[in-house]
BAFI-3210 file (N, C-alpha, C; in Angstrom, 3 decimals, decimal comma, padded with zeros to 6 digits):
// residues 201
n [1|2|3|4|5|6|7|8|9|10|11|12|13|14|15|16|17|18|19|20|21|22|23|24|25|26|27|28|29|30|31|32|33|34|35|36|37|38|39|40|41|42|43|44|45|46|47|48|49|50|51|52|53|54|55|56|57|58|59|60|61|62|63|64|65|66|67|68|69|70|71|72|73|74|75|76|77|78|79|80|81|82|83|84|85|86|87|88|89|90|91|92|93|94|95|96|97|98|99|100|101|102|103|104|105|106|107|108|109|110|111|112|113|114|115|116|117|118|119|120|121|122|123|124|125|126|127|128|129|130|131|132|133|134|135|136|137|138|139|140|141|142|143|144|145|146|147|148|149|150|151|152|153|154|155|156|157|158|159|160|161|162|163|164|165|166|167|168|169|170|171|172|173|174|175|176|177|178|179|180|181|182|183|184|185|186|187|188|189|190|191|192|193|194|195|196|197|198|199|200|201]
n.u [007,858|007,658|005,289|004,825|003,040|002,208|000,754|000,195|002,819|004,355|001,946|-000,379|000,583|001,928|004,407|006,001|007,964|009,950|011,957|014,690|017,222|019,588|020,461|023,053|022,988|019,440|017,131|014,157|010,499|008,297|004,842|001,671|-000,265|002,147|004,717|007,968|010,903|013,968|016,473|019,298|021,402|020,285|017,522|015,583|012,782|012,548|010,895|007,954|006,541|002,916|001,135|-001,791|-002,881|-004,969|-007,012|-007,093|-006,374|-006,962|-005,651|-005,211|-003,182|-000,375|002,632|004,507|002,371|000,152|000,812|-002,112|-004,636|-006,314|-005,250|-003,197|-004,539|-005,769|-003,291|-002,705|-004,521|-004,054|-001,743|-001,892|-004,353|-002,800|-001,697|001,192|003,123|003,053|003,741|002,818|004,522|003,365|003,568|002,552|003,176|004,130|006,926|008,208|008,763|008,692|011,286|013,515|016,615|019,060|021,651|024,779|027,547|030,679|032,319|034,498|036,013|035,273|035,727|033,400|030,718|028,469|027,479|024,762|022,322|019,398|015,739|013,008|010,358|009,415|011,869|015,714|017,289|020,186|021,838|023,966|024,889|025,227|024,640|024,877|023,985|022,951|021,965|022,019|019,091|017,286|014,235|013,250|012,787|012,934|013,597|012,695|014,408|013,285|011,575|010,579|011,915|010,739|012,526|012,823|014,548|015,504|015,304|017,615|019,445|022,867|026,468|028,644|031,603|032,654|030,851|027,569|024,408|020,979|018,827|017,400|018,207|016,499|016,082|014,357|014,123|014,654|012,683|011,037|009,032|007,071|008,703|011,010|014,643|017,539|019,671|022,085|021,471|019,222|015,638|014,218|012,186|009,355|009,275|006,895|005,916|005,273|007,431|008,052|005,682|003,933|005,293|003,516|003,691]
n.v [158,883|156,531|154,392|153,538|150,990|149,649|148,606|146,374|145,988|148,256|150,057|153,055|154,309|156,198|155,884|157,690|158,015|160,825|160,867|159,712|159,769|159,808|161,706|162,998|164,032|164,425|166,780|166,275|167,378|168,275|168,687|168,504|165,616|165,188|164,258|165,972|165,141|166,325|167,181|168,269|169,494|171,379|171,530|170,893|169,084|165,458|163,483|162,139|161,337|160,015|159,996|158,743|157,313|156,530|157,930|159,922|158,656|155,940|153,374|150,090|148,084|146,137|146,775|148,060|150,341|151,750|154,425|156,035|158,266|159,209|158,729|160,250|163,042|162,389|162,418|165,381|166,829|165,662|167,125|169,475|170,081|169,438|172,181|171,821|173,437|172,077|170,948|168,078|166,084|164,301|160,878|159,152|156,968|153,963|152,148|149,798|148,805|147,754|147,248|148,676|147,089|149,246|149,396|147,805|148,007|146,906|147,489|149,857|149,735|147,121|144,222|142,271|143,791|145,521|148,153|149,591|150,633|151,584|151,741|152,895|154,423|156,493|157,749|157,158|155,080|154,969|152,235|150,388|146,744|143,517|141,013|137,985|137,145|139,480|141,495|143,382|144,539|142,607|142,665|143,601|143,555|146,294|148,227|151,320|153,816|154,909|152,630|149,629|147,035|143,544|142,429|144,925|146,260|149,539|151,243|153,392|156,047|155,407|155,069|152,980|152,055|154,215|155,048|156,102|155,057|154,339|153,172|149,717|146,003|143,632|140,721|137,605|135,965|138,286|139,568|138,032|136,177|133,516|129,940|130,915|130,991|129,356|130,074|132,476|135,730|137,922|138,481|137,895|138,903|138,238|139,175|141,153|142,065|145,330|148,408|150,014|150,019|149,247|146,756|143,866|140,836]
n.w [-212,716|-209,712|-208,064|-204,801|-202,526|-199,804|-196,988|-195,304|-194,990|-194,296|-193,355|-193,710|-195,879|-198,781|-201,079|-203,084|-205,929|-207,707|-209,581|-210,797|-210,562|-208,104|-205,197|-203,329|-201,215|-198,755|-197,754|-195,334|-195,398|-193,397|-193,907|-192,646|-193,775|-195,863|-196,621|-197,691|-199,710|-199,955|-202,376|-201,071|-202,142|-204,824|-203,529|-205,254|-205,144|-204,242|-204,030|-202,686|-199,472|-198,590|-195,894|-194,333|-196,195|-197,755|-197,351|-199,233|-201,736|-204,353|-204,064|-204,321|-204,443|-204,129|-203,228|-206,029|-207,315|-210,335|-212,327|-213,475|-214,728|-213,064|-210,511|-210,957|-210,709|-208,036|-206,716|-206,818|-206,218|-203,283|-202,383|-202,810|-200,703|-198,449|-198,488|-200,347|-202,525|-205,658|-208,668|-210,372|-212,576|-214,897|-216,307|-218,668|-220,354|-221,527|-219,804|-220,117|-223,712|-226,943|-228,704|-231,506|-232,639|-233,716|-235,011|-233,675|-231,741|-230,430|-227,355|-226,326|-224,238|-223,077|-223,324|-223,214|-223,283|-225,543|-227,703|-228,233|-230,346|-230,286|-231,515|-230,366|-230,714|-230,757|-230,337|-230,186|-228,872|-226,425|-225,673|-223,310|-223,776|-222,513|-223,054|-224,944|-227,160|-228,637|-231,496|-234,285|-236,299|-234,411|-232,841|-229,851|-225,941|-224,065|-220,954|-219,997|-218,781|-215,735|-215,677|-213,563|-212,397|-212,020|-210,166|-208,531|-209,067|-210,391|-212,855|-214,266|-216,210|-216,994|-216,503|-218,444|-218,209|-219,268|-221,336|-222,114|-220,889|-221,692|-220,621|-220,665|-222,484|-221,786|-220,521|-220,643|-218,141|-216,417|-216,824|-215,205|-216,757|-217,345|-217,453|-218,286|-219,532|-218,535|-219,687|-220,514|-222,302|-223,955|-224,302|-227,205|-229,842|-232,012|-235,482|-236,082|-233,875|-232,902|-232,964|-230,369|-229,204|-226,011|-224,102|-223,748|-222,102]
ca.u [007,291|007,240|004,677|005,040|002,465|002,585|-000,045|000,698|004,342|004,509|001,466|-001,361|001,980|001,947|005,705|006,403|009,711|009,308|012,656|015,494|018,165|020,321|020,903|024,210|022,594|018,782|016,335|012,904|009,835|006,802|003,597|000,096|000,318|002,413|006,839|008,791|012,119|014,179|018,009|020,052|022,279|019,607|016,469|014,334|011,868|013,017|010,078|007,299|005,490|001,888|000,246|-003,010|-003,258|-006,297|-008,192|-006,660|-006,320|-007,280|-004,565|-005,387|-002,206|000,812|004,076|004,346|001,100|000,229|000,076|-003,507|-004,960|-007,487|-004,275|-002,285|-005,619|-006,147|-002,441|-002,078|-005,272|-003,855|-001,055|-003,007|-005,103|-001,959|-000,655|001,748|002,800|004,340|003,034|003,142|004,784|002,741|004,245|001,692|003,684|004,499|007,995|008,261|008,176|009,214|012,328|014,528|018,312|018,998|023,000|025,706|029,209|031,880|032,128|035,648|036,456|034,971|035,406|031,948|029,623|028,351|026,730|023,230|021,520|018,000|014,949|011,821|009,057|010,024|013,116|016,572|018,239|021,699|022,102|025,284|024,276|026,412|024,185|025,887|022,803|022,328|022,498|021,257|017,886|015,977|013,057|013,625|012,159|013,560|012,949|013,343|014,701|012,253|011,173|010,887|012,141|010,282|013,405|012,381|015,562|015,267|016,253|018,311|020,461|023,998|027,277|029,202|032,847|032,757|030,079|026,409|023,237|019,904|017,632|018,101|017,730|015,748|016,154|013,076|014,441|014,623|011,174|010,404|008,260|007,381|009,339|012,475|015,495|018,362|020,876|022,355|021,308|018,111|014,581|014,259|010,770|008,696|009,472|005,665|005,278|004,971|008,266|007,206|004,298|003,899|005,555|002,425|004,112]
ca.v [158,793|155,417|154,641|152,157|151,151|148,420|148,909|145,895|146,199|149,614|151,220|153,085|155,223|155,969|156,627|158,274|158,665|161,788|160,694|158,394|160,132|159,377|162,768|162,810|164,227|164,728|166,971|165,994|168,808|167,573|169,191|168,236|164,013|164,952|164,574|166,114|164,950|166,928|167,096|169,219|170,678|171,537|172,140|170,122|167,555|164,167|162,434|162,483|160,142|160,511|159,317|158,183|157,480|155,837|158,856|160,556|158,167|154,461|152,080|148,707|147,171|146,116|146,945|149,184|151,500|151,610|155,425|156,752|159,809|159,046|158,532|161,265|163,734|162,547|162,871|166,538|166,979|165,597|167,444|170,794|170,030|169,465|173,241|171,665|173,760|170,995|170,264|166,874|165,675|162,647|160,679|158,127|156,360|152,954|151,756|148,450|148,826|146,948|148,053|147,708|147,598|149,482|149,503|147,404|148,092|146,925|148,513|150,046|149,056|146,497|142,992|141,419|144,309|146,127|149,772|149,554|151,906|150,834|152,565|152,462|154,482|158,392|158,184|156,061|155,532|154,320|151,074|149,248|145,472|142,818|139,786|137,035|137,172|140,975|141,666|144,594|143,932|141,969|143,001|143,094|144,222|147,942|149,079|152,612|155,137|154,555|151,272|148,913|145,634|142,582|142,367|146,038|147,566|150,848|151,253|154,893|156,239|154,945|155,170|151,750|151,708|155,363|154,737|156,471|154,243|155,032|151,785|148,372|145,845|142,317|138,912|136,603|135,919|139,589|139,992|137,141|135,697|132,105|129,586|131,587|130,110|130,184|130,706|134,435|136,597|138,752|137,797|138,385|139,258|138,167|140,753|141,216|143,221|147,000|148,834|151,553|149,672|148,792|145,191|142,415|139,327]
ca.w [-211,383|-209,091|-206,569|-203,783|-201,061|-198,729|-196,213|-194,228|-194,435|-193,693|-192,548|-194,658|-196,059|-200,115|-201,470|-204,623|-206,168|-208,428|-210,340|-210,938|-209,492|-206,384|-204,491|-202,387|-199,489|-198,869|-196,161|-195,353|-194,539|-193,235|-194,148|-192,520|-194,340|-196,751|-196,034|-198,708|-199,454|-201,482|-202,553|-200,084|-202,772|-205,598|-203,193|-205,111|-204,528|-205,549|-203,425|-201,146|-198,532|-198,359|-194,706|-194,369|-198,172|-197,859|-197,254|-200,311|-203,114|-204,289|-204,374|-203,950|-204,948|-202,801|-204,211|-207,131|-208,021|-211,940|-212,170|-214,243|-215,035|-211,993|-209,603|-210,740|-210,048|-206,949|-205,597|-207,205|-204,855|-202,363|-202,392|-202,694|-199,541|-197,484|-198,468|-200,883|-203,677|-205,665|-210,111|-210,788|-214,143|-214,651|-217,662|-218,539|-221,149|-221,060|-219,209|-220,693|-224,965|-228,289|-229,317|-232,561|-232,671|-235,274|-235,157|-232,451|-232,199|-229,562|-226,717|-226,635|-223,142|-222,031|-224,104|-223,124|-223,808|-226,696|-227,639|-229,288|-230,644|-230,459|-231,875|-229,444|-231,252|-230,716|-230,028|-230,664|-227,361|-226,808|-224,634|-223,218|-223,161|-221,975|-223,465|-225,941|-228,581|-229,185|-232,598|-235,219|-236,640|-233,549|-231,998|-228,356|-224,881|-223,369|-220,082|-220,480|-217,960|-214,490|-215,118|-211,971|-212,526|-211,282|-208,962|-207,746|-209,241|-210,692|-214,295|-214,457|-216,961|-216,340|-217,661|-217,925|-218,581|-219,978|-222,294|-221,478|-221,257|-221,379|-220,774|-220,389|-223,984|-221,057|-220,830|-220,322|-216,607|-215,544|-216,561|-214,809|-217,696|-216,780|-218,385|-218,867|-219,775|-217,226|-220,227|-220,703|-223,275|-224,165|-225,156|-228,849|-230,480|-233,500|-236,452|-236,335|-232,835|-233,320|-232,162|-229,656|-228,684|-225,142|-224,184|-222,762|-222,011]
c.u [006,994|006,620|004,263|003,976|002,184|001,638|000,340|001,674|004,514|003,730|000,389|000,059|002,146|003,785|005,737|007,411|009,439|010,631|013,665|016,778|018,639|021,152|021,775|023,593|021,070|017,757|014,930|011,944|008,590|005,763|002,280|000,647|001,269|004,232|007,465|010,116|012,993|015,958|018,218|020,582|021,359|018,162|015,366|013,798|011,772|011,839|009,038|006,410|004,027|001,269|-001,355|-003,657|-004,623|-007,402|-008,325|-006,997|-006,911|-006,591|-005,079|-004,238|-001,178|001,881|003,955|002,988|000,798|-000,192|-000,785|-003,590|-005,927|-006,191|-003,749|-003,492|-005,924|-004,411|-001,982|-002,966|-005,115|-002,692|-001,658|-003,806|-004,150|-001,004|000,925|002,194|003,781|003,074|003,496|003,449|004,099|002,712|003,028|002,242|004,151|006,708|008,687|008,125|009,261|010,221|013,240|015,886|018,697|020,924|024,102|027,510|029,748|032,240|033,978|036,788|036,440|034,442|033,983|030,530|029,540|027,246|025,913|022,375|019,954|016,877|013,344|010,819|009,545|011,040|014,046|017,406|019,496|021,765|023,272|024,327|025,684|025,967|024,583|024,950|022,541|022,994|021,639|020,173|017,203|015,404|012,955|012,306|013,048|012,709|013,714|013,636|013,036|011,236|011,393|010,583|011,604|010,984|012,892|013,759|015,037|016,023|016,524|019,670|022,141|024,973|028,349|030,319|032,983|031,877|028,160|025,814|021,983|018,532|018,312|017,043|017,450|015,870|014,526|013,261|014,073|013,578|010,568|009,118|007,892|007,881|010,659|013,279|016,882|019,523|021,098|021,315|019,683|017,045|014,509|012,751|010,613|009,176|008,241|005,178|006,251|006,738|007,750|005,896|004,389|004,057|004,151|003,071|003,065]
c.v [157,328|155,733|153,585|152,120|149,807|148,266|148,051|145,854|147,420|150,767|151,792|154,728|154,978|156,440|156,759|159,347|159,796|161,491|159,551|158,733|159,871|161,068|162,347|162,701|164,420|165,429|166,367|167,479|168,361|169,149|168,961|166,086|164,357|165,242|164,954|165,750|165,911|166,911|168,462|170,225|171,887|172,624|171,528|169,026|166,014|163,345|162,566|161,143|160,770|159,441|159,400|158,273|157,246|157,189|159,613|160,307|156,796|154,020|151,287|147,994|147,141|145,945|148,113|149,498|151,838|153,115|155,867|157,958|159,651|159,058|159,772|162,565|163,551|162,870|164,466|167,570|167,286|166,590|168,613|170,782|170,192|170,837|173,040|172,101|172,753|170,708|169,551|166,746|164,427|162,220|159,325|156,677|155,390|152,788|150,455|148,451|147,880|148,055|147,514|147,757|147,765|149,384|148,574|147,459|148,066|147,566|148,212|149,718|148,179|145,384|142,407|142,371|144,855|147,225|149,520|150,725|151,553|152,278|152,040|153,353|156,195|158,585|156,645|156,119|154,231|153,474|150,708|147,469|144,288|141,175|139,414|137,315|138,513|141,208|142,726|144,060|143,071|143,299|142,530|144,359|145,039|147,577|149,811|153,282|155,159|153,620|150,618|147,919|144,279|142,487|143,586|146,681|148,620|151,146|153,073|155,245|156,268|154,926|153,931|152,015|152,829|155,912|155,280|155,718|154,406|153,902|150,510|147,272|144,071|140,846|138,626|136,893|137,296|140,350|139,239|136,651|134,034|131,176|130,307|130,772|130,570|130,233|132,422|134,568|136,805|137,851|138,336|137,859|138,963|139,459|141,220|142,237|144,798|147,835|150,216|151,267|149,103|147,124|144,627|141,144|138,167]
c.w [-211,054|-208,180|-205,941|-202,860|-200,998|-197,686|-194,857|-193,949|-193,693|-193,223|-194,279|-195,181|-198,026|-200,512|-202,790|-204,849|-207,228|-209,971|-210,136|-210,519|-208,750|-205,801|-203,669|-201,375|-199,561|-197,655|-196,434|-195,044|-194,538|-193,294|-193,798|-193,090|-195,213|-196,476|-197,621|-198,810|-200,437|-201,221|-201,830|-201,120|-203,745|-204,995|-204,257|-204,805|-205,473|-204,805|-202,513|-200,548|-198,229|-197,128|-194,809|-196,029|-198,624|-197,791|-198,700|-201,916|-202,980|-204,942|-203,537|-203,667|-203,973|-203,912|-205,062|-207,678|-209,398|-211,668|-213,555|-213,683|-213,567|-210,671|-209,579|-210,380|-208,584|-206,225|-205,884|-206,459|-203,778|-201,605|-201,789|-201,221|-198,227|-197,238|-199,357|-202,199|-204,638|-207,201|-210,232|-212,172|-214,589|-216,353|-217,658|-219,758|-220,880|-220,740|-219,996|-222,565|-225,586|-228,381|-230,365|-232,514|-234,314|-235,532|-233,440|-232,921|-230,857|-228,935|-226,518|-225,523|-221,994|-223,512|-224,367|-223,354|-225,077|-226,691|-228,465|-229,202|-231,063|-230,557|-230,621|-229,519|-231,638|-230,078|-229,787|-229,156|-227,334|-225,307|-224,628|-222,628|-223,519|-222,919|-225,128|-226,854|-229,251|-230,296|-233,103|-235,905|-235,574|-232,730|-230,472|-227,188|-224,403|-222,262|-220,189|-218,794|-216,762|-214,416|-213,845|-212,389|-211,858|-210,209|-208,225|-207,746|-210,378|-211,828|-214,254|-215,755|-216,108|-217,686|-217,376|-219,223|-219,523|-220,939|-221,604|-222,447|-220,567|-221,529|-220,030|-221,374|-222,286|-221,475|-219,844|-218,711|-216,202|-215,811|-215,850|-215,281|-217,058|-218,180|-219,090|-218,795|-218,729|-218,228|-220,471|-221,765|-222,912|-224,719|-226,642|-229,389|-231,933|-234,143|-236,475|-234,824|-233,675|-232,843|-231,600|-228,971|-227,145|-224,795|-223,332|-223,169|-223,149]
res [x|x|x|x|x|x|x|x|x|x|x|x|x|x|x|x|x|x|x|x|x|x|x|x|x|x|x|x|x|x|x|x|x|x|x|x|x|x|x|x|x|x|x|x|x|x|x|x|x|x|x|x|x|x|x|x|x|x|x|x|x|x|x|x|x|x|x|x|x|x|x|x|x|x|x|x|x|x|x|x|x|x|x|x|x|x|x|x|x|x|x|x|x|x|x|x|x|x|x|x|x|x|x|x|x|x|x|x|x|x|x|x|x|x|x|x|x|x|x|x|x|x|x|x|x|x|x|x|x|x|x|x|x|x|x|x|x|x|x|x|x|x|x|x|x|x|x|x|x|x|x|x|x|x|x|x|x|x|x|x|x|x|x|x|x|x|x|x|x|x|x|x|x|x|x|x|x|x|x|x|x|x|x|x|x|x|x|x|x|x|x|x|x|x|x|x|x|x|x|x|x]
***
């Protein structure tokens, strides 16, 4: 779950993506504040806009929303008040973790990348990464599956050049760390952080 609000850009208007998905087609169904969006083909709800948020919940923040146990209570509330029958999945787990590469091997059609199999605490997930330095044994930064990238792209499972990938193994830059280096490749971690542990710059 992402959650966006903007107040002066756009109004006292909360958005929250419920997944990572891209639906072909999608309807809307307004409810009292609350717009549902949901995939045409499927019928479910990949999203909803909450109006006058301010009455509802407390977000301060402009841009992306850190969702808590105090957040996700009040929008499952909010929801509820508007006649919404709609259970929130509310994943509280960090987006951003230590991860190890436990295995890399040559990706079979595509010269410049490579398939890593990186370990990231409870579970080994299989990356395509394109960067010159990635090797087996470092300690690197993941964003996993609905991270939101300093840029404000949307990390989703993707399949590159036939090959399914489930993350993305970060460079300094595309965390926008300060002091990044404007050469390619990945940041690479002390052997001494935790793998699985939540990344802090």
């Amino acid at each position: 779950m992402n959650i966006f609000y903007n107040p002066e850009g756009v109004g006292d208007v909360l958005f929250v993506q419920l997944t990572t998905e891209k639906p072909a087609s999608i309807t809307s169904e307004r409810k009292n504040d609350v717009a549902l969006i949901n995939d045409e083909k499927t019928g479910k709800t990949v999203a909803f806009n909450l109006f006058e948020a301010s009455r509802y919940v407390s977000a301060d923040a402009k841009g992306q929303v850190e969702l808590t146990e105090e957040l996700g209570e009040q929008l499952q509330k909010a929801l509820s008040e508007n006649g919404v029958e709609l259970e929130l999945d509310l994943d509280f787990t960090p987006k951003f973790v230590v991860g190890y590469v436990t295995e890399k091997e040559k990706h079979p059609n595509a010269d410049k990348l490579n398939i890593c199999q990186v370990d990231v605490g409870e579970e080994t997930l299989q990356i395509v990464c394109g960067a010159p330095n990635v090797e087996a044994g470092q300690k690197v930064v993941v964003a996993k599956v609905g991270a939101v990238m300093p840029s404000g792209m949307i990390i989703r499972d993707a399949e590159l050049r036939g090959v399914a990938s489930s993350g993305m193994i970060c460079s300094a830059k595309e965390l926008d760390l300060k002091d990044a280096p404007d050469a390619k490749g990945i940041l690479v971690l002390e052997d001494d952080r935790k793998t699985g542990e939540a990344f802090e710059a």
